[in-house]
Every structure is written in structure tokens, then in C-alpha cells.
N, C-alpha and C positions, 0 to 999 in steps of 0.2 A: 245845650244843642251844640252841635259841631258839623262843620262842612270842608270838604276837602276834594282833593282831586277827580274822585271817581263820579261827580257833578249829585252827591248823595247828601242829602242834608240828613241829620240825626237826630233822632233823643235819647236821652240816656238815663239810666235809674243811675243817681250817683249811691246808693248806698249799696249798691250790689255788681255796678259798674258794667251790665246789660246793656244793649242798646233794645230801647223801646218798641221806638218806630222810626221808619224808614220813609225818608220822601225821595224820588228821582226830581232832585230840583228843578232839572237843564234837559233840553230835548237831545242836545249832542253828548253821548257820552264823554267825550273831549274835553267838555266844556268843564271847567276847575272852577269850583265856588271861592271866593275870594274873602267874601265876607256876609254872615250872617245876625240877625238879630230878632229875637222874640218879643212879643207882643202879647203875654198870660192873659190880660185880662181878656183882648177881643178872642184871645184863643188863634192867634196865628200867629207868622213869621217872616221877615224878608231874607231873600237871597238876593247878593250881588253876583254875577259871574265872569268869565271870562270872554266874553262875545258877549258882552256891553248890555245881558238881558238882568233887569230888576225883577222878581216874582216877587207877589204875594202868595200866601198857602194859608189857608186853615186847616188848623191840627186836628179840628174833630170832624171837617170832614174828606180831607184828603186829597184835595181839590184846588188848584189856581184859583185864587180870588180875582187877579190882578195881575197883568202882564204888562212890563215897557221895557219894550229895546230902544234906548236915546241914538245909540251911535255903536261903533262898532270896538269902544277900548274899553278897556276891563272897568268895573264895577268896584274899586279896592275900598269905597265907603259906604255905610248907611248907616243912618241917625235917625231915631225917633222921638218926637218931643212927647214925654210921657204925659201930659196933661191934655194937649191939643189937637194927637196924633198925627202932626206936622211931618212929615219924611221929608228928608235932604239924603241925597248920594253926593257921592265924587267919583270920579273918574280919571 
């Protein structure tokens, strides 16, 4: 997966180096993804961005699980505890 300025998170077939699919992370195009991280088994993903919003997404079905805007500075961490599915950000 990769996220980047244009507020678009991705996927990507690494063996043929495609991009898969495409999610519009962030409501403001403006808005600069900062940091992302996958979740294969539930089949979703977090974004952080830059207007302080966390999403959840699931990938099979294209859809916000999960919205929190804490505060209004950027999102530059997220952590998933793989066993417990505990989420921690930084900001």
C-alpha cells in the first residue's frame, strides 16, 4: 500500500508494479496522507492525514468503516497491535 499527497491511498501488485485499487482517503483533496498501514486479515487499512482525520477502509468493500478527527495536527503515526487490534496514533 502507499499514500501520498494527492489524499489517495493505494495498492499495488508488486510483481507487475500496477496499482490495484485506489481509495480517495480524505474528503479535501489538499489533504496529504502521512501515514498508512494494513490490516490483511480483517481486510482493511488505516490512514493518517494531514487535517488531524484517522479513517478506517475496508478493502473489499470500499467503504469508511471508521472515522476520527482528534484535533486539527497531522496524523504522522499509526500502529496496530497485530494480535489484539489495539490502534495507537501520534500526532
Amino acid at each position: 500500500m502507499s499514500a501520498g499527497g494527492d489524499g489517495v491511498a493505494r495498492t499495488w501488485d508488486l510483481t507487475t508494479g500496477q496499482c490495484v485499487n485506489s481509495f480517495q482517503a480524505t474528503a479535501a483533496s489538499d489533504d496529504y496522507l502521512h501515514c498508512i498501514v494494513a490490516r490483511p486479515k480483517q481486510r482493511q487499512f488505516l490512514a493518517g492525514s494531514d487535517h488531524g482525520m484517522l479513517s478506517l477502509w475496508g478493502t473489499h468493500t470500499r467503504v469508511y468503516v471508521w472515522l476520527h478527527r482528534k484535533n486539527r495536527n497531522v496524523v504522522g503515526l499509526v500502529l496496530v497491535h497485530v494480535q489484539t487490534s489495539i490502534l495507537s496514533s501520534r500526532v
